[in-house]
Backbone as CSV, one residue per row, in Angstrom:
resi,resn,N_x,N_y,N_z,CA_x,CA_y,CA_z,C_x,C_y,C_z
1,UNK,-212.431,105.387,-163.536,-212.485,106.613,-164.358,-211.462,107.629,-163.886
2,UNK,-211.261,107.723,-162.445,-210.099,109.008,-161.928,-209.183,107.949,-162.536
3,UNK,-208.586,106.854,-161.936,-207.516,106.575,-162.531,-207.240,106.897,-164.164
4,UNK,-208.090,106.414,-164.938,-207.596,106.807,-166.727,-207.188,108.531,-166.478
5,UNK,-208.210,109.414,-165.809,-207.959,110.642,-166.009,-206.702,110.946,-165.566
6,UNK,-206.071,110.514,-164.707,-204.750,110.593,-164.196,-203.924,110.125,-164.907
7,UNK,-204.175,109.232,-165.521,-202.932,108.555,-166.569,-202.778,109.499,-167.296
8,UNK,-203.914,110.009,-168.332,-204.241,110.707,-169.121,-203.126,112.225,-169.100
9,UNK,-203.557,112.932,-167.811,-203.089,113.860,-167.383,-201.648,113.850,-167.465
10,UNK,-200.832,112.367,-166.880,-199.575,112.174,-167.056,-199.042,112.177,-168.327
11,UNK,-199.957,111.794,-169.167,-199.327,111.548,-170.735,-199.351,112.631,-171.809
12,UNK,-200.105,113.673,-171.138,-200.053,114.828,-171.534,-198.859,115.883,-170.914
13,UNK,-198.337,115.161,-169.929,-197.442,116.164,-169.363,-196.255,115.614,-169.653
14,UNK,-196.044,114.467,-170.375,-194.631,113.832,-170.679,-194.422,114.502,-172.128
15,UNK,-196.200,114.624,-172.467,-195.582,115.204,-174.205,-195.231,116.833,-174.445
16,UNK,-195.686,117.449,-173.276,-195.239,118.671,-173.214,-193.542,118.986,-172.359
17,UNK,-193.776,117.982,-171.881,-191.963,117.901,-171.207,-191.335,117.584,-172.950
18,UNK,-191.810,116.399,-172.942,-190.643,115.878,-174.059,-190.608,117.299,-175.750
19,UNK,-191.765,118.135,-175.569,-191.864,118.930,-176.714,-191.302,120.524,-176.125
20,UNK,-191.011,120.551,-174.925,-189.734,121.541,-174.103,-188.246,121.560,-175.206
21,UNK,-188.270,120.314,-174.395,-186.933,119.438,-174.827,-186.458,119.352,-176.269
22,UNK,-187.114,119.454,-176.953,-187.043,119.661,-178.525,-186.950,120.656,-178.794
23,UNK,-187.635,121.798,-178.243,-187.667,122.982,-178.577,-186.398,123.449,-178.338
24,UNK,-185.798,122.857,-176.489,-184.680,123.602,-176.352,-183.506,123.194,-177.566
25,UNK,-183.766,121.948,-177.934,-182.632,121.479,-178.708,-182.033,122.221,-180.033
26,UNK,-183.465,122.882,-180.437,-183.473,123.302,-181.844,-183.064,124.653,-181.253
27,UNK,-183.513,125.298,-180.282,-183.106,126.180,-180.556,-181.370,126.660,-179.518
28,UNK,-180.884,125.654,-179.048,-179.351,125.574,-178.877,-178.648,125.507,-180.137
29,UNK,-179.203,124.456,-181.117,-179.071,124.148,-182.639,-178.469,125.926,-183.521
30,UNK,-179.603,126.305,-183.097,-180.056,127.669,-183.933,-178.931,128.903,-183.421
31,UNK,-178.796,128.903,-182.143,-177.608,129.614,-181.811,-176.229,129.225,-182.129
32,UNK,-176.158,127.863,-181.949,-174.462,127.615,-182.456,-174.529,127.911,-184.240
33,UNK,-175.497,127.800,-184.141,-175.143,127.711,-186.202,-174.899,129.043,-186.526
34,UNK,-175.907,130.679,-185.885,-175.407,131.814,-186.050,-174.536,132.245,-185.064
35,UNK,-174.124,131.990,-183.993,-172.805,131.991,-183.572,-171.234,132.492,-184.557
36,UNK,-171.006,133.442,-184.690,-170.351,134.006,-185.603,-168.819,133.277,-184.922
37,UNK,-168.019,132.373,-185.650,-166.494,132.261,-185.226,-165.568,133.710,-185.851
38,UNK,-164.703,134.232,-184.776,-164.275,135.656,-185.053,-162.839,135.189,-185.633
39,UNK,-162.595,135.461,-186.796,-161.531,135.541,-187.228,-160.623,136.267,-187.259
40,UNK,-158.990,136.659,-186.666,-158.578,137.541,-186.464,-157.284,137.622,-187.110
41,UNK,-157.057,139.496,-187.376,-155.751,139.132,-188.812,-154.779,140.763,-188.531
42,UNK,-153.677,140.880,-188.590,-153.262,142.130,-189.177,-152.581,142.649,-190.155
43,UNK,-152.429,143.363,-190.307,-151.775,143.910,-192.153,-150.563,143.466,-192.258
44,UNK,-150.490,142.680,-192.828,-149.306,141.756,-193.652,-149.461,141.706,-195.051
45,UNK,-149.341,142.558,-195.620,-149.404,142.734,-197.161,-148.669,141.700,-198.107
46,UNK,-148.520,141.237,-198.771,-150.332,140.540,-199.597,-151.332,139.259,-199.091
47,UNK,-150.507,138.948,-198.007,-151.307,138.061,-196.759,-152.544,138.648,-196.627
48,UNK,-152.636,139.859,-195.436,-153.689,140.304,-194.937,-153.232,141.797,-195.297
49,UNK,-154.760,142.263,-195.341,-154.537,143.631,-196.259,-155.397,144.210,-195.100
50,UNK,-155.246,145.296,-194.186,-156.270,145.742,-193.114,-156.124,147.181,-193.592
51,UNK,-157.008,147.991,-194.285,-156.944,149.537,-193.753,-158.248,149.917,-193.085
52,UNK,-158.010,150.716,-193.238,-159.358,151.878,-192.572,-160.231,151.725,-193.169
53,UNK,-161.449,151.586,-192.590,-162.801,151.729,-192.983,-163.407,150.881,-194.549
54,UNK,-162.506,149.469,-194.450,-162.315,148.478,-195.457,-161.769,147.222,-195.221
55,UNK,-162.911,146.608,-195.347,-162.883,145.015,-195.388,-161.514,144.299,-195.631
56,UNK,-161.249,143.501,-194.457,-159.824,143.248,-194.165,-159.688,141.893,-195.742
57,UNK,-158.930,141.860,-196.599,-158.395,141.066,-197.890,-157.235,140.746,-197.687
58,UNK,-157.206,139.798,-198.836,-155.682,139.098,-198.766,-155.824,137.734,-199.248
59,UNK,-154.590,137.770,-199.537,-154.277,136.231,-200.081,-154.936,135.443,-199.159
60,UNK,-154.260,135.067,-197.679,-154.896,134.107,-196.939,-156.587,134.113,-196.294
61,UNK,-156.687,135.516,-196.763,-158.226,135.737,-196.134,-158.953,134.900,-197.328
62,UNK,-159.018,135.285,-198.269,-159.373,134.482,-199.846,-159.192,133.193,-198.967
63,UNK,-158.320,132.125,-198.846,-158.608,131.090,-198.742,-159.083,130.673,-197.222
64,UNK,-158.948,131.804,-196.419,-159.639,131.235,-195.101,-161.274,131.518,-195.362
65,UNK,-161.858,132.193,-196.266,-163.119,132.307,-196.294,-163.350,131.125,-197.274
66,UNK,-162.905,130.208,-197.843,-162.949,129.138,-198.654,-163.419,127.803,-197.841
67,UNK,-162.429,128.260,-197.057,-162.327,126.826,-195.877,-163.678,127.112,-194.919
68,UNK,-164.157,127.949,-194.297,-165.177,128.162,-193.631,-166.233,127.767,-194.761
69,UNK,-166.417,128.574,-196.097,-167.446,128.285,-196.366,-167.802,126.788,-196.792
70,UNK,-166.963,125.796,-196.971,-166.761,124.465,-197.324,-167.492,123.710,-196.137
71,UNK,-166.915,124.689,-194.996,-167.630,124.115,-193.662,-169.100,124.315,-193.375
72,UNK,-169.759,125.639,-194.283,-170.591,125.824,-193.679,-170.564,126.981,-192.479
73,UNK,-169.367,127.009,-192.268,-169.358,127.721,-190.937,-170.166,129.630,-190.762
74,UNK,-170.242,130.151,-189.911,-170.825,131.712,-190.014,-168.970,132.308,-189.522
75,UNK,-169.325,133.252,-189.942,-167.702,133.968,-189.767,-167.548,135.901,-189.347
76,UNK,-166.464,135.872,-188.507,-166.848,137.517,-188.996,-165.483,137.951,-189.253
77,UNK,-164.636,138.382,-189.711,-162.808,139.139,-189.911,-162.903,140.577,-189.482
78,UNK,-161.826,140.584,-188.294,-161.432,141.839,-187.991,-160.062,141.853,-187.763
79,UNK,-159.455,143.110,-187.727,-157.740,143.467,-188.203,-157.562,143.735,-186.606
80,UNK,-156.134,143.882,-186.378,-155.894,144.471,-185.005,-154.180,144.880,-185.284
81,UNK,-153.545,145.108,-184.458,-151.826,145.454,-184.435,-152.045,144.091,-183.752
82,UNK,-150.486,143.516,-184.487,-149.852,141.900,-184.183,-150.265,141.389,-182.544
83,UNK,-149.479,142.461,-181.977,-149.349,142.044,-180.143,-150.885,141.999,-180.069
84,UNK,-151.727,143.106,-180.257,-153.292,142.526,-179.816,-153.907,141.329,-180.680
85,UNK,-153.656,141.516,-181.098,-154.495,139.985,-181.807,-153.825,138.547,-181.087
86,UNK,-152.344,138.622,-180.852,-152.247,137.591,-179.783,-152.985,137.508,-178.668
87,UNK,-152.952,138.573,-178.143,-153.527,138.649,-176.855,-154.773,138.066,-176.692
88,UNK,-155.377,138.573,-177.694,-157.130,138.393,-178.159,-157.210,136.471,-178.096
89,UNK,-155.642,136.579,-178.968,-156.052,134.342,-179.033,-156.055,134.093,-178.350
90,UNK,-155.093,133.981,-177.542,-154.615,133.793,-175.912,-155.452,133.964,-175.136
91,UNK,-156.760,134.484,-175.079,-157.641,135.173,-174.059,-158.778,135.189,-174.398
92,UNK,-159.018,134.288,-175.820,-160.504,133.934,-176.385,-161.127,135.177,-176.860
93,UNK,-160.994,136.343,-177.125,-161.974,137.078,-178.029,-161.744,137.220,-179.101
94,UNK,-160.459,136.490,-179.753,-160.511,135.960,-181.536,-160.103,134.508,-181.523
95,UNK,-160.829,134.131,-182.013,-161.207,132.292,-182.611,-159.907,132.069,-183.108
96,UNK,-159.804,132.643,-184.433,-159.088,131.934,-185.663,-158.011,133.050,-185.875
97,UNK,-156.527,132.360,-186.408,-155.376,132.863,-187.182,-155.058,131.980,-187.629
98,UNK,-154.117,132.453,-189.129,-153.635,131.190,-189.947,-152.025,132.540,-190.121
99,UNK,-151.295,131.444,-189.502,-149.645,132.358,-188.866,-148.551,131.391,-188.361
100,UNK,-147.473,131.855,-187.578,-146.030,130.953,-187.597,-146.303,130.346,-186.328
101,UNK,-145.685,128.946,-186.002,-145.450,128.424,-184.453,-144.379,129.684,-184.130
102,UNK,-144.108,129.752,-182.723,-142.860,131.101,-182.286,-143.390,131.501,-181.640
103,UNK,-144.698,132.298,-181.519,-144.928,133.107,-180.995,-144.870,133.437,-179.505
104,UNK,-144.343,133.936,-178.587,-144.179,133.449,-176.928,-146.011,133.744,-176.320
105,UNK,-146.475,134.786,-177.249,-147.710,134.770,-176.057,-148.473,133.725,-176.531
106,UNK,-148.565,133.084,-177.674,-149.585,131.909,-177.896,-148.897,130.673,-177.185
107,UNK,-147.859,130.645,-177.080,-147.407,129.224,-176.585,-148.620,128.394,-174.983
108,UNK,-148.752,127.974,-175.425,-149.537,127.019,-174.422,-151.115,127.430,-174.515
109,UNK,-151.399,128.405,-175.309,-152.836,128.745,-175.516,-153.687,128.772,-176.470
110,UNK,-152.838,128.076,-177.460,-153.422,128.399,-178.467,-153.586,126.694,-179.347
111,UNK,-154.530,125.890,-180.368,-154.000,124.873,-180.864,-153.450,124.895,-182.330
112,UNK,-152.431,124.271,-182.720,-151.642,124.396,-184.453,-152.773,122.612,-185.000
113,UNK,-152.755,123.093,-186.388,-152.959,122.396,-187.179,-152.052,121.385,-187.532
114,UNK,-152.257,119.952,-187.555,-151.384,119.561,-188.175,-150.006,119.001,-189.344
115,UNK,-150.725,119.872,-189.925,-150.379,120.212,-191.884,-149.725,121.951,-191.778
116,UNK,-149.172,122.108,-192.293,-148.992,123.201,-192.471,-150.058,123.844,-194.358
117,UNK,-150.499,125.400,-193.762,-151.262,125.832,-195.091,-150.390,126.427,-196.099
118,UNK,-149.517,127.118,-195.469,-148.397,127.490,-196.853,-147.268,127.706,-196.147
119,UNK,-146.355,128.390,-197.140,-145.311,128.343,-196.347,-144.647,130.222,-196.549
120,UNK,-144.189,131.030,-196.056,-143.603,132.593,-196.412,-141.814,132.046,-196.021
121,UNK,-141.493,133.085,-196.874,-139.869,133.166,-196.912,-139.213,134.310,-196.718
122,UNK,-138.817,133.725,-195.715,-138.100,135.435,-194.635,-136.549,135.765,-195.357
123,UNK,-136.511,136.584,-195.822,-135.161,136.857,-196.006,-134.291,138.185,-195.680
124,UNK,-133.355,138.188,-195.435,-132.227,139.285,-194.969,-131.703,139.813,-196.505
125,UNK,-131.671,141.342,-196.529,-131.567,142.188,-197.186,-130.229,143.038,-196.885
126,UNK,-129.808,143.376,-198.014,-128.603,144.588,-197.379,-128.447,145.205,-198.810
127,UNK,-127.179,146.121,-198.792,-126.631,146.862,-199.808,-125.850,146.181,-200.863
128,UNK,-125.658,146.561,-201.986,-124.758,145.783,-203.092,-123.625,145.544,-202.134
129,UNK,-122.899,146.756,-202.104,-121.961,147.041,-201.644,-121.341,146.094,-199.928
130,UNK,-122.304,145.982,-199.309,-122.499,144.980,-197.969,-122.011,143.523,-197.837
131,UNK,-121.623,142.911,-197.331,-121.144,141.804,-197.274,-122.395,141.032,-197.308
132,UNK,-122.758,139.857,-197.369,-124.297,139.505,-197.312,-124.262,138.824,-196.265
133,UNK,-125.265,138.483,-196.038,-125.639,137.250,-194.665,-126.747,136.546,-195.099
134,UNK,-125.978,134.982,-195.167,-126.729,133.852,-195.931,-127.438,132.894,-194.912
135,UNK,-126.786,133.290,-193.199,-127.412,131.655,-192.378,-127.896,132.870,-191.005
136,UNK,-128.163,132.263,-190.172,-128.614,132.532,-189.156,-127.501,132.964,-187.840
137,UNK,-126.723,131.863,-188.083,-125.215,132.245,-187.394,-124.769,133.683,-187.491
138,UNK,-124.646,133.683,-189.209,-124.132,135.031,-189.955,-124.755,136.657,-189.037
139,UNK,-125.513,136.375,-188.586,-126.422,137.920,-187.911,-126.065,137.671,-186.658
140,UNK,-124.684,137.136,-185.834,-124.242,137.364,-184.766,-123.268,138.754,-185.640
141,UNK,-123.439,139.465,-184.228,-122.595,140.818,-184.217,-123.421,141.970,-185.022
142,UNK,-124.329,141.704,-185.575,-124.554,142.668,-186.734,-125.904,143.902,-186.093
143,UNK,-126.016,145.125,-186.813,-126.987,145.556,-186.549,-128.061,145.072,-187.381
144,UNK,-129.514,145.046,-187.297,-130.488,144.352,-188.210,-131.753,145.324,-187.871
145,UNK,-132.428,145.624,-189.091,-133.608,146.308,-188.956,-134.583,145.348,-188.767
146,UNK,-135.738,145.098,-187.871,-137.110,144.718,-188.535,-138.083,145.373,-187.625
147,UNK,-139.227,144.783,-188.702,-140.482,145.327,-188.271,-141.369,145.341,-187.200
148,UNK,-141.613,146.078,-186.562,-141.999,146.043,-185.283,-143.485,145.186,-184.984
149,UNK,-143.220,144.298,-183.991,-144.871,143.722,-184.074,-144.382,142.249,-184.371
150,UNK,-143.925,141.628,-185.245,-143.320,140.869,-186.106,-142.454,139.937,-184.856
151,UNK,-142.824,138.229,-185.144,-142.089,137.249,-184.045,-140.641,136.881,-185.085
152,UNK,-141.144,136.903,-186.518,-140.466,136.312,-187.253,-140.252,134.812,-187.318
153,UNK,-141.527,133.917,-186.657,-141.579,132.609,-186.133,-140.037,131.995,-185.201
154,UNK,-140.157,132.879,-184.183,-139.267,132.813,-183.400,-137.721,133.216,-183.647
155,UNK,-137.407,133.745,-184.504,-136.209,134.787,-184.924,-135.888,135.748,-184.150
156,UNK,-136.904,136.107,-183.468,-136.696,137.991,-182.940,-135.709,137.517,-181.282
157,UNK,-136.752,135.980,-180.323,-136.003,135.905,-179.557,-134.111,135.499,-179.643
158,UNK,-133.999,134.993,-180.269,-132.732,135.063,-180.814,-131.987,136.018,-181.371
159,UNK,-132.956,136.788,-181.791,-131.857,138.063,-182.200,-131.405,139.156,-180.610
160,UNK,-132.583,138.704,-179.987,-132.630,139.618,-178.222,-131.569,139.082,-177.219
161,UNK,-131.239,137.613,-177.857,-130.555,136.992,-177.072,-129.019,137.576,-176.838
162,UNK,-128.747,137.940,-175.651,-127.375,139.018,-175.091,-126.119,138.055,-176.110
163,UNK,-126.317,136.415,-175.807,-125.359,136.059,-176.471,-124.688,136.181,-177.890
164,UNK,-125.976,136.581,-178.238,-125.417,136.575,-179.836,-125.097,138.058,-180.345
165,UNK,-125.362,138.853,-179.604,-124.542,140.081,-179.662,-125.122,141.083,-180.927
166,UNK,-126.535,140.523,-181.295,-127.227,141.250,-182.198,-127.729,142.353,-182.234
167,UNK,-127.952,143.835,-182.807,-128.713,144.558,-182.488,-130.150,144.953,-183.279
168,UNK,-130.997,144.862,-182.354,-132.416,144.249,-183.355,-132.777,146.314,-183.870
169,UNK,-132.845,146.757,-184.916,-133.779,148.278,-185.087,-134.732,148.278,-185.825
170,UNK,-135.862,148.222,-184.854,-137.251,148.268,-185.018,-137.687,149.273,-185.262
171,UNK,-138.737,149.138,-186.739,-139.499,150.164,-187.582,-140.797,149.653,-187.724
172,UNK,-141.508,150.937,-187.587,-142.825,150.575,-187.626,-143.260,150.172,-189.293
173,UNK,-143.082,150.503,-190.384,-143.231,150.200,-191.434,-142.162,149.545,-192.670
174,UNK,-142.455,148.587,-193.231,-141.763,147.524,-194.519,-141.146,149.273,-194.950
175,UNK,-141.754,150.075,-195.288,-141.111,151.278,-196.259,-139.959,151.932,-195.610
176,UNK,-140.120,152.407,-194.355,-139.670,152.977,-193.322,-138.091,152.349,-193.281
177,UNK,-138.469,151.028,-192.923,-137.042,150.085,-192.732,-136.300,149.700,-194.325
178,UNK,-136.711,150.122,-195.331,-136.366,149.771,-196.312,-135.149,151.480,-196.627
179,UNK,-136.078,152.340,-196.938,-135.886,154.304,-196.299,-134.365,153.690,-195.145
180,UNK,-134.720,153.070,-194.276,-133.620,153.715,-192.852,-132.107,152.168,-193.903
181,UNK,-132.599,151.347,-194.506,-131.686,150.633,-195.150,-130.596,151.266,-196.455
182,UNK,-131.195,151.718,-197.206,-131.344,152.780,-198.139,-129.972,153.590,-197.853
183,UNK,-130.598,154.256,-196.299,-129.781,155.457,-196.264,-128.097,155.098,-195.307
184,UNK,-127.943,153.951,-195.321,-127.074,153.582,-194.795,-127.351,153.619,-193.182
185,UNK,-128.474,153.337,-192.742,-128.957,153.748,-191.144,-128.521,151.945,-189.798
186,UNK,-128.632,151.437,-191.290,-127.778,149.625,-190.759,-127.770,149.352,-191.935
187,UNK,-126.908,148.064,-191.543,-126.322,147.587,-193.572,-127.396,145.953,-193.262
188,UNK,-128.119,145.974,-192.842,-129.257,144.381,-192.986,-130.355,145.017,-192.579
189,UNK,-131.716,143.975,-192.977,-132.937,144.619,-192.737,-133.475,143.105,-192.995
190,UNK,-134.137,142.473,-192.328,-134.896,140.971,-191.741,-136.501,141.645,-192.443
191,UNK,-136.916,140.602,-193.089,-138.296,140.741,-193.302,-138.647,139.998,-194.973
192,UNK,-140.006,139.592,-194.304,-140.876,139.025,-195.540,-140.398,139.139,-196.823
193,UNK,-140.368,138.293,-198.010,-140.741,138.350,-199.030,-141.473,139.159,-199.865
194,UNK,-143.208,139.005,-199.559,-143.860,139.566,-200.199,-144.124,140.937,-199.885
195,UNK,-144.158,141.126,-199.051,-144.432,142.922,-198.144,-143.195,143.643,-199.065
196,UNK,-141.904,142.786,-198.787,-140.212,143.626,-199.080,-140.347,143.745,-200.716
197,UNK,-141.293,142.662,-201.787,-141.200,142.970,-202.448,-142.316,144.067,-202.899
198,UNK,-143.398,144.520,-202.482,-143.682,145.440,-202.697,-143.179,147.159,-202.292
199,UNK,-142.466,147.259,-201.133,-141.775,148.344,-200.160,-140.875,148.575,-201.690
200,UNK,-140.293,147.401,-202.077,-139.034,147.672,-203.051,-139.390,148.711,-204.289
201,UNK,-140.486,148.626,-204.320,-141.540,148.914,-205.851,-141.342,150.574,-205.593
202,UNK,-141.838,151.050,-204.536,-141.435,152.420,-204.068,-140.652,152.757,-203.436
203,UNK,-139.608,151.759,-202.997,-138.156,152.513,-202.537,-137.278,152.169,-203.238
204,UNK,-136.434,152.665,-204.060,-135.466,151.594,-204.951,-133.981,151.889,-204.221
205,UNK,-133.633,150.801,-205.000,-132.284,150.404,-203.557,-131.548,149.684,-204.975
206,UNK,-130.476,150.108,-205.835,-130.063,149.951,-206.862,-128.755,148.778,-206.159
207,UNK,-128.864,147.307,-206.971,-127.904,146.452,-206.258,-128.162,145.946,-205.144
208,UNK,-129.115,145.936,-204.829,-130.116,145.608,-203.458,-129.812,143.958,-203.448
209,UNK,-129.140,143.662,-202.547,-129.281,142.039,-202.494,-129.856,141.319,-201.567
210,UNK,-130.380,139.968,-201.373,-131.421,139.269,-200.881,-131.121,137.692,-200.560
211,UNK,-131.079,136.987,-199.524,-130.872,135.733,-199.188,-131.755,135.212,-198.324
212,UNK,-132.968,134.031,-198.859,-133.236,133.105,-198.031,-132.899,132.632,-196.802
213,UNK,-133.405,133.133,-195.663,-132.743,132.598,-194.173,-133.251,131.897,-193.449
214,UNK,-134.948,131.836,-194.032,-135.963,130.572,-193.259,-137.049,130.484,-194.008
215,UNK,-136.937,129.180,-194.509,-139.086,129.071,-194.910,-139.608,128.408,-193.431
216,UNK,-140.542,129.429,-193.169,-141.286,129.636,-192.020,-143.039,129.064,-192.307
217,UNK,-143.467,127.705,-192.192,-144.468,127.412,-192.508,-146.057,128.298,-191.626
218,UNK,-146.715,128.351,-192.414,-147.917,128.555,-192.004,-149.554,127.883,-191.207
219,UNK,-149.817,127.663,-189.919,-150.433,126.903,-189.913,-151.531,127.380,-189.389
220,UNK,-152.683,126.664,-189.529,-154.279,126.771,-188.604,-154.105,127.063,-187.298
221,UNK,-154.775,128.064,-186.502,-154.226,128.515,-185.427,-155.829,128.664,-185.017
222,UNK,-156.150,128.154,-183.660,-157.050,127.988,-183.003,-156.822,128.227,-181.508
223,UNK,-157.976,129.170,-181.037,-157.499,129.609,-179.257,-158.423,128.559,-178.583
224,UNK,-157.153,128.111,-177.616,-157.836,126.827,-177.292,-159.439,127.424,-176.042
225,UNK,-159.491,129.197,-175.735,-160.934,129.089,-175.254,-161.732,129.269,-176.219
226,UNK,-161.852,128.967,-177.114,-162.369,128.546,-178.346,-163.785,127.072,-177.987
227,UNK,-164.865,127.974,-177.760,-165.661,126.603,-177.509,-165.389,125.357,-178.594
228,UNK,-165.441,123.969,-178.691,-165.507,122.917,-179.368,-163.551,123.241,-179.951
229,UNK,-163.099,123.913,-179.295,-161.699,124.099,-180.256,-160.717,123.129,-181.163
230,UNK,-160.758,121.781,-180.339,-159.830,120.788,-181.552,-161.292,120.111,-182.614
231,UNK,-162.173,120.078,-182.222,-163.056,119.764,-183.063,-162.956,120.743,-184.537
232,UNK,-163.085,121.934,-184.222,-163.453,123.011,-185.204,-161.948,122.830,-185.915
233,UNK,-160.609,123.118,-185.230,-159.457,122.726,-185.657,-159.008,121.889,-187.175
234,UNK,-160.160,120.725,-186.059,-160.199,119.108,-187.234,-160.651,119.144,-188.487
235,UNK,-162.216,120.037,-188.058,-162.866,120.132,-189.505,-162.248,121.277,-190.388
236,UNK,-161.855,122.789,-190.073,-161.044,123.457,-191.138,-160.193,122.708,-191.553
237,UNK,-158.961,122.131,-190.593,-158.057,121.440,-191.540,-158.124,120.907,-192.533
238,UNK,-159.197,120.011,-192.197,-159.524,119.055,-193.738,-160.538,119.395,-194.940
239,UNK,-161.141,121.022,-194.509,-161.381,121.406,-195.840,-160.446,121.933,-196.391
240,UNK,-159.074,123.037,-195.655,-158.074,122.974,-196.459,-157.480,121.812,-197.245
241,UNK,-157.068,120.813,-196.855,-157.009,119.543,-197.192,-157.421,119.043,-198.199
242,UNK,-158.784,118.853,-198.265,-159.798,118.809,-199.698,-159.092,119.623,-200.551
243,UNK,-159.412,121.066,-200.335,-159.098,122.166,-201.290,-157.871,121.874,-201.500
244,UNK,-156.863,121.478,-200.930,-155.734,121.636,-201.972,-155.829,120.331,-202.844
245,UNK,-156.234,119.258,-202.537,-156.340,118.242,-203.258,-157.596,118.455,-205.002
246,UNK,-158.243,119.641,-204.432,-159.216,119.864,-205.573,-158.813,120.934,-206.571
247,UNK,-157.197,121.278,-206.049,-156.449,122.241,-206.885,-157.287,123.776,-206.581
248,UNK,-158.040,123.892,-205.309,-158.730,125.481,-205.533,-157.937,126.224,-204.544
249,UNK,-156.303,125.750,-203.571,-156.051,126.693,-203.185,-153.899,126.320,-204.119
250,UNK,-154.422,125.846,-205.061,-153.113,126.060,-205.934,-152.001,127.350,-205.637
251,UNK,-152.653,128.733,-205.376,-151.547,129.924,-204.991,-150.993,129.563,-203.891
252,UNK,-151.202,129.015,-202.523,-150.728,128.180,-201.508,-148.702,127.942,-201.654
C-alpha cells in the first residue's frame, strides 16, 4: 500500500512538472507573438513621410505594413534623423529598414535581403545654362550640393574622397538645396527623384535640367541584434515576394 502511494505521489508530480512546462511554453508563445518588431524610418518624401505629432506614411511604409501583415507579424513605426536610425540598426533598438547597401555604419551589422524591393533614381541637377553631368566621373572637380544625412548608397564617400577633388555642400533640406541651386550658390545639386520632384513644385528653376547617375536598389534591411534575425529576414522577403507576384505591390 506505501509503495502504490508513492508511485501515486510520483505521478502526480510528473503531471504537475509536465503542466509547468506547458504553461511556460504558451506563455513564451504569448510574448514573442506581442513582442512588437520596431520598425525604423526617416523623412524621405514620398518614401517615408515623418512629421510631428503624425503617424510616420509613405509609399514604402504602405507596403512594409503589407508584408508584416501577410506575416502576421505585431509592428510598431517610428521616424528618427538618418544618422540615428543607423545607429539604432547597428545597435539593435530598431529591427527593420527597407534602404540602400552603402551605408558605412551598417556595414557588418546589419542583414540585406536577397531581392531587391524597388529601386529610387538619384539624379544630378543643374542650370539650363550649366554644362550637365551625365556619369559619375563627370563630378570630379565640381562643387555639388546634397542633402545632409543622405549616404546616397555610397556616393557621398566618393564624393569626400581628396582624390577626386569634389566639393560636397550640404543642406539640410530638398528646398533649401534646390533655393541655394536656384541662386547660383553651385551649378549641381545630387539628390532623389521623388523628394526633387516635389522641392521643384515650389521652387521653380526655369530650364532646370536633370540626368540619371544611379538606380540605387532598395532592399530588406534587418539588424543582425535582431532576435531570430535571418529567420524573420527570410519570412518578410517572401511575403514581399508573394506580393509582387499577386500584383499588390505593382507601384514598386
Amino acid at each position: 500500500m506505501k509503495k502504490l502511494n508513492t508511485v501515486f505521489i510520483l505521478l502526480i508530480f510528473c503531471v504537475l512538472l509536465s503542466g509547468n512546462s506547458i504553461f511556460a511554453k504558451e506563455l513564451k508563445a504569448e510574448q514573442v507573438k506581442t513582442e512588437q518588431i520596431k520598425i525604423g524610418v526617416f523623412n524621405f518624401q514620398p518614401f517615408y513621410i515623418v512629421e510631428e505629432n503624425q503617424e510616420p506614411s509613405g509609399i514604402l511604409i504602405d507596403y512594409i505594413k503589407m508584408a508584416f501583415e501577410r506575416c502576421n507579424l505585431p509592428y510598431s513605426i517610428k521616424g528618427y534623423p538618418p544618422k540615428r536610425l543607423y545607429s539604432y540598426l547597428a545597435n539593435g533598438e530598431s529591427d527593420i529598414f527597407l534602404g540602400v547597401k552603402g551605408v558605412p555604419e551598417l556595414e557588418g551589422n546589419v542583414l540585406y535581403s536577397n531581392e531587391k524591393i524597388t529601386e529610387i533614381d538619384l539624379r544630378i541637377y543643374s542650370r539650363q545654362e550649366t554644362v550637365p553631368v551625365k556619369t559619375k566621373e563627370e563630378m570630379k572637380g565640381k562643387r555639388i550640393l546634397t542633402i545632409k544625412g543622405y549616404s546616397y548608397g555610397g556616393f557621398i564617400q566618393y564624393m569626400e574622397n581628396p582624390a577626386n577633388n569634389i566639393i560636397p555642400d550640404m543642406t539640410n533640406t530638398h528646398e533649401l538645396a534646390f533655393k541655394k541651386l536656384k541662386f547660383q550658390r553651385a551649378d549641381y545639386l545630387l539628390d532623389y527623384s521623388y523628394p526633387s520632384e516635389k522641392a521643384l513644385k515650389a521652387i521653380i528653376i526655369p530650364g532646370i535640367q536633370s540626368h540619371s547617375i544611379s538606380l540605387l536598389d532598395v532592399f530588406l534591411i534587418v539588424s543582425k541584434k535582431t532576435a531570430n534575425a535571418q529567420e524573420l529576414l527570410t519570412r518578410l522577403e517572401q511575403a514581399f515576394i508573394d506580393l509582387k507576384k499577386e500584383g499588390k505591390l505593382s507601384g514598386l
